[in-house]
C-alpha positions in Angstrom: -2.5 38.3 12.5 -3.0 36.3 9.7 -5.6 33.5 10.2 -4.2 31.2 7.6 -0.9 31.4 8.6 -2.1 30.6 12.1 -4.2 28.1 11.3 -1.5 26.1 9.3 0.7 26.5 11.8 -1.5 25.0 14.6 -2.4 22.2 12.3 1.0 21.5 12.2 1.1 21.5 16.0 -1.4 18.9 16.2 -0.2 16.7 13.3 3.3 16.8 14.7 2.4 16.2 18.4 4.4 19.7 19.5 5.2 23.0 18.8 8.7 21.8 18.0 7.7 19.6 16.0 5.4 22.7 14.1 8.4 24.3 13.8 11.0 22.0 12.3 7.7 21.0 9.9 7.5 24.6 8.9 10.9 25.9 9.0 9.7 28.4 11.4 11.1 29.6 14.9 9.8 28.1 17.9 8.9 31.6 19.1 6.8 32.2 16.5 5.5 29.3 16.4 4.0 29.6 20.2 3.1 33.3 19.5 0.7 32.5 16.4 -0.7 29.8 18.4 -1.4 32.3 21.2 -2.6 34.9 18.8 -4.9 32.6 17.4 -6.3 31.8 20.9 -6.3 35.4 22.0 -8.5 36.0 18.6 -10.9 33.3 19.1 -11.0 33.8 23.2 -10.9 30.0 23.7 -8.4 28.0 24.5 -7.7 25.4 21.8 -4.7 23.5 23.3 -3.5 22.0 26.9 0.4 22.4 26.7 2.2 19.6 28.8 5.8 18.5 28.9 5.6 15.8 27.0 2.2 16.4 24.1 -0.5 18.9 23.2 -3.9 17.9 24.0 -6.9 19.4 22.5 -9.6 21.0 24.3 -13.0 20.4 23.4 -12.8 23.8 21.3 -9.6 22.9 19.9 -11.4 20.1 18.4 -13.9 22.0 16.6 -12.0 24.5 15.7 -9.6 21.6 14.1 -11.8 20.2 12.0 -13.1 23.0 10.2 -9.1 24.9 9.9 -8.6 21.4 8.3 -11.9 22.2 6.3 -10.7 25.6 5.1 -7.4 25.0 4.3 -8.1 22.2 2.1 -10.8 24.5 0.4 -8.0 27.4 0.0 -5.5 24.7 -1.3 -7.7 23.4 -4.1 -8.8 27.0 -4.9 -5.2 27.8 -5.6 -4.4 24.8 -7.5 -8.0 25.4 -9.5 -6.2 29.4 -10.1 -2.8 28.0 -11.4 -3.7 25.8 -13.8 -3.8 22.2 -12.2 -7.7 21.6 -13.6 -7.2 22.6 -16.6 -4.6 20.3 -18.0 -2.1 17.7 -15.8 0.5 19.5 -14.0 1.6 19.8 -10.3 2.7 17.4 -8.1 1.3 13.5 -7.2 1.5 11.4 -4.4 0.7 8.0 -4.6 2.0 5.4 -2.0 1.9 1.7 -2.7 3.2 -2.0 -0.5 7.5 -1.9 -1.1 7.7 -4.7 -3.1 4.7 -4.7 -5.2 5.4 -1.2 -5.4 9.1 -1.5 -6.8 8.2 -4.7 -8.8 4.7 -3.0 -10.6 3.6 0.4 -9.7 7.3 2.2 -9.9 7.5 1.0 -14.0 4.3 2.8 -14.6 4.8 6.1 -12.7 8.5 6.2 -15.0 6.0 5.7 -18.2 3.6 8.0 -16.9 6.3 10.9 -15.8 7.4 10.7 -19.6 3.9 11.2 -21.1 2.9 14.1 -18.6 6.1 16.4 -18.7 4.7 18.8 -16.3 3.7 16.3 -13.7 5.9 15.1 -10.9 5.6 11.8 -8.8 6.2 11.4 -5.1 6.2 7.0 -4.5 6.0 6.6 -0.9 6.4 2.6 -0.5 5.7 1.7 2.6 4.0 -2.1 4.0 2.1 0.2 6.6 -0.9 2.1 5.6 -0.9 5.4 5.7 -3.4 7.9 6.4 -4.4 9.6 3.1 -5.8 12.6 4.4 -3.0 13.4 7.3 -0.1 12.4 4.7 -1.9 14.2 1.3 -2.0 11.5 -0.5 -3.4 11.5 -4.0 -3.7 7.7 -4.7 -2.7 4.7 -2.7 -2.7 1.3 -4.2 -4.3 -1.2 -1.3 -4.2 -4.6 -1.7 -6.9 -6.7 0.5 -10.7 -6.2 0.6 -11.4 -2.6 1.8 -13.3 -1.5 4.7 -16.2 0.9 4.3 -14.9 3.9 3.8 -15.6 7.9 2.0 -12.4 6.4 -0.2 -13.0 5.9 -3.6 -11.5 2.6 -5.1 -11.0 1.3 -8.7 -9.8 -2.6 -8.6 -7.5 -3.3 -11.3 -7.6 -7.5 -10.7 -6.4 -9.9 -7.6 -3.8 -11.8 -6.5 -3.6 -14.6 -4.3 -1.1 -16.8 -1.9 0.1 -19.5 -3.4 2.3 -22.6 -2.2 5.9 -23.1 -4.0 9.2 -25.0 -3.6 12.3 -25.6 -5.9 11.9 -28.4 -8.3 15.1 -29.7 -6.1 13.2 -30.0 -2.9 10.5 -31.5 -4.5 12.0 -34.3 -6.6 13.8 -35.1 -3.2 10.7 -35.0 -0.9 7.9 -35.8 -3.1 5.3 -33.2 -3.9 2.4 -32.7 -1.0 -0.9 -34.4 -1.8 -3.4 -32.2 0.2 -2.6 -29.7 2.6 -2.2 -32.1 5.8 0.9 -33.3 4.1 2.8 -30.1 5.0 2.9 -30.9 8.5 5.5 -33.6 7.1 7.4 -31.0 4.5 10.6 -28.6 5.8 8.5 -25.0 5.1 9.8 -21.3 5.3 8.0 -19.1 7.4 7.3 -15.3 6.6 8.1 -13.9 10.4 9.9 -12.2 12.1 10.3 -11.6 16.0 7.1 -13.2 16.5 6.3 -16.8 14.8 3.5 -17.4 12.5 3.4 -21.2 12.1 -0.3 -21.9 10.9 -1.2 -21.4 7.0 -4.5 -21.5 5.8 -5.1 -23.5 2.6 -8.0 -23.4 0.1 -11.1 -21.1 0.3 -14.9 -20.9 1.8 -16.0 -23.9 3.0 -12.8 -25.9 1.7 -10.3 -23.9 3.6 -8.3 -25.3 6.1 -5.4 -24.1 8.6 -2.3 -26.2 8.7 0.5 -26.4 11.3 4.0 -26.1 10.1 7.1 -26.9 11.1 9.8 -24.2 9.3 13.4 -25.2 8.7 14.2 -21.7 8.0 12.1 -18.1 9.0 12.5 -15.0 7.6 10.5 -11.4 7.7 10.7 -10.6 3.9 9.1 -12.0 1.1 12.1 -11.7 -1.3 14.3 -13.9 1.5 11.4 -16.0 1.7 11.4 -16.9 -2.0 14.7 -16.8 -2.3 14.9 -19.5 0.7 12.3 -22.2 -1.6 14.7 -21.5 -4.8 17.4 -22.3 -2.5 15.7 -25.4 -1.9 14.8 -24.8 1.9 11.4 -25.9 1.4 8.1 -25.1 0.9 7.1 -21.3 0.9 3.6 -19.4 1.0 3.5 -16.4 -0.3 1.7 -13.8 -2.6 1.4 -14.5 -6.1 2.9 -11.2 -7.6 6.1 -12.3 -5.1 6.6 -15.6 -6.4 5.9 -15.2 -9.8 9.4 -14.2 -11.1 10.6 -17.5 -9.6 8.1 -19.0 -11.2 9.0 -17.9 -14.6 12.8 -18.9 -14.5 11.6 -22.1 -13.0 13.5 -21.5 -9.8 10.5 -22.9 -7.7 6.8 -23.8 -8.7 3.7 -24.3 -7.3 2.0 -27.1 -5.2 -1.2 -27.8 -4.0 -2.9 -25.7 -7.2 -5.9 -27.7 -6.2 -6.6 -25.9 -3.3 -7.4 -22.6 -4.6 -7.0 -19.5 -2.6 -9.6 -16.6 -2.5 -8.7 -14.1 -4.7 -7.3 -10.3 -3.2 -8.2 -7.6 -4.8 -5.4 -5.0 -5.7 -7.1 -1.4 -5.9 -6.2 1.9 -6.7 -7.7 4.6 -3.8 -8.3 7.9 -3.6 -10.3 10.3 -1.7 -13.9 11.7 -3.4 -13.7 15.2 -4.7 -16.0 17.4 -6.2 -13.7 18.6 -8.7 -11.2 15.7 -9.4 -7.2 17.4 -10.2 -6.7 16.4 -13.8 -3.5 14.8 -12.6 -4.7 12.5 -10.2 -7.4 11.6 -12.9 -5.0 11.6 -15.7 -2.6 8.9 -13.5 -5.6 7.0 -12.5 -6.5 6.3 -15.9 -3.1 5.7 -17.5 -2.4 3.0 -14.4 -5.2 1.2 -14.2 -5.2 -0.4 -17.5 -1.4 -1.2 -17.0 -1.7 -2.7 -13.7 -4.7 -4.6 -14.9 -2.2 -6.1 -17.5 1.1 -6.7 -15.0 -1.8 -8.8 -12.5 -2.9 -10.7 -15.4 0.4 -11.7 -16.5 1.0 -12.8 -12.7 -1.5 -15.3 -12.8 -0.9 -16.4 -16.3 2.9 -17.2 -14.5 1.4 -18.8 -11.8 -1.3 -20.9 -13.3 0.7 -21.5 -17.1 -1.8 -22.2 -19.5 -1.6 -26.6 -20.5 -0.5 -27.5 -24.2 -3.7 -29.4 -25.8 -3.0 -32.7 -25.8 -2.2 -34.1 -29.1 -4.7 -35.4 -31.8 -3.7 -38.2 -33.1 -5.0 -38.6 -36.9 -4.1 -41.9 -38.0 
């Protein structure tokens, strides 16, 4: 029996939820799958999984025995990768996940720049608005935005973003710009929802901060259509900066309420610690987060446009 083999294949087993799921995951035959399994059990003289019709559940041995295949496996992987090369210059192949849209608009622009400095690199984007589990998924690096919880991850903030209020300079010669953030109440507003409705905002920050009730003329569950809804002139939108800020460019909508400033979000770049960090996980990590420093920076230059001095007269 081969121990590594078996343990692969019964983390595969667990990950998946089945030993059908093992197999598809490995290419393997189902057969084989259940016999390594079985071996490994037979080996070890413990039971390490409760087969039912429907899951596998761990035993309490299983679970031990889990953690510390997990443990050795990872070990073997990053010897192998240590053997071939990958620490000694950038090569092999990254994951990095990242939000869809803030992935497609920022992050996807630097990993093509990156891919064509580091030839023997390769670049797996997973965007996704869920977040996934780095160490169940492999990931490498996973750009969070929000405050982080306390974690083992490692995290490098590149800058912040921030919600902001906007609407069509249409809508707002029409109906008048909002004063303070009761005055939405009285506005046509687009909500970001979908199945389930989200009708209160909160405006401003710390002590300032307030939650409004809205009433939306049109709901949607994207940010794009949500944007695309104020420059439409359907109203008065709230949304993240870095989704806005293109419409706020071309002058398709603009902000409101810039008074009330939001608290800032940080936008980070995670990984998990390692002893020995791959050269091309620290080779990306220090080619991005200069650039993405520079993409948030030009968000909120778009967002908050910097006033002409007023004119001196000399005469």
């Amino acid at each position: 029996m081969d121990r590594f083999e078996a343990m692969r294949t019964l983390l595969a087993a667990v990950d998946g939820g089945s030993l059908s799921a093992a197999s598809r995951a490995l290419n393997t035959p189902l057969p084989t799958v259940s016999r390594r399994v079985s071996d490994l059990e037979a080996h070890l003289g413990a039971q390490l999984l409760v087969r039912t019709s429907r899951k596998l559940i761990l035993t309490e041995a299983g679970e031990v025995f889990v953690a510390s295949a997990r443990r050795i496996i990872d070990e073997l992987g990053e010897a192998e990768r240590s053997a071939s090369g990958e620490y000694r210059e950038p090569r092999g192949e990254l994951i990095v996940t990242a939000p869809i849209l803030f992935g497609r608009l920022h992050i996807a622009p630097i990993v093509h720049d990156f891919l064509a400095v580091y030839p023997q690199v390769s670049v797996r984007l997973v965007l996704s608005d869920s977040v996934i589990d780095m160490v169940e998924a492999h990931v490498d690096v996973a750009v969070r935005i929000g405050r982080l919880p306390n974690s083992d991850l490692v995290a490098r903030t590149s800058g912040h973003i921030r919600w902001v209020l906007c609407a069509s300079p249409d809508y707002l010669a029409q109906r008048g710009e909002p004063a303070k953030p009761e005055d939405l109440s009285g506005h046509d507003c687009i909500a970001f929802e979908g199945l389930q409705t989200y009708r209160n905002w909160s405006v401003g920050s710390g002590s300032s901060a307030r939650t409004v009730q809205i009433r939306p003329r049109f709901s949607v569950n994207t940010a794009a259509a949500v944007v695309e809804g104020a420059a439409a002139g359907l109203g008065i939108a709230r949304v993240l900066s870095y989704q806005a800020a293109d419409a706020i460019r071309n002058g398709r909508v603009r902000t409101v309420l810039r008074d009330c400033v939001a608290d800032l979000i940080p936008v980070s770049l995670v990984h998990q610690p390692q002893r020995v960090q791959p050269l091309k996980r620290r080779a990306f990590l220090d080619f991005a987060a200069p650039r993405l420093a520079i993409a948030l920076d030009e968000i909120e230059r778009a967002i908050e446009p910097v006033q002409p001095a007023p004119s001196v007269r000399t005469d």
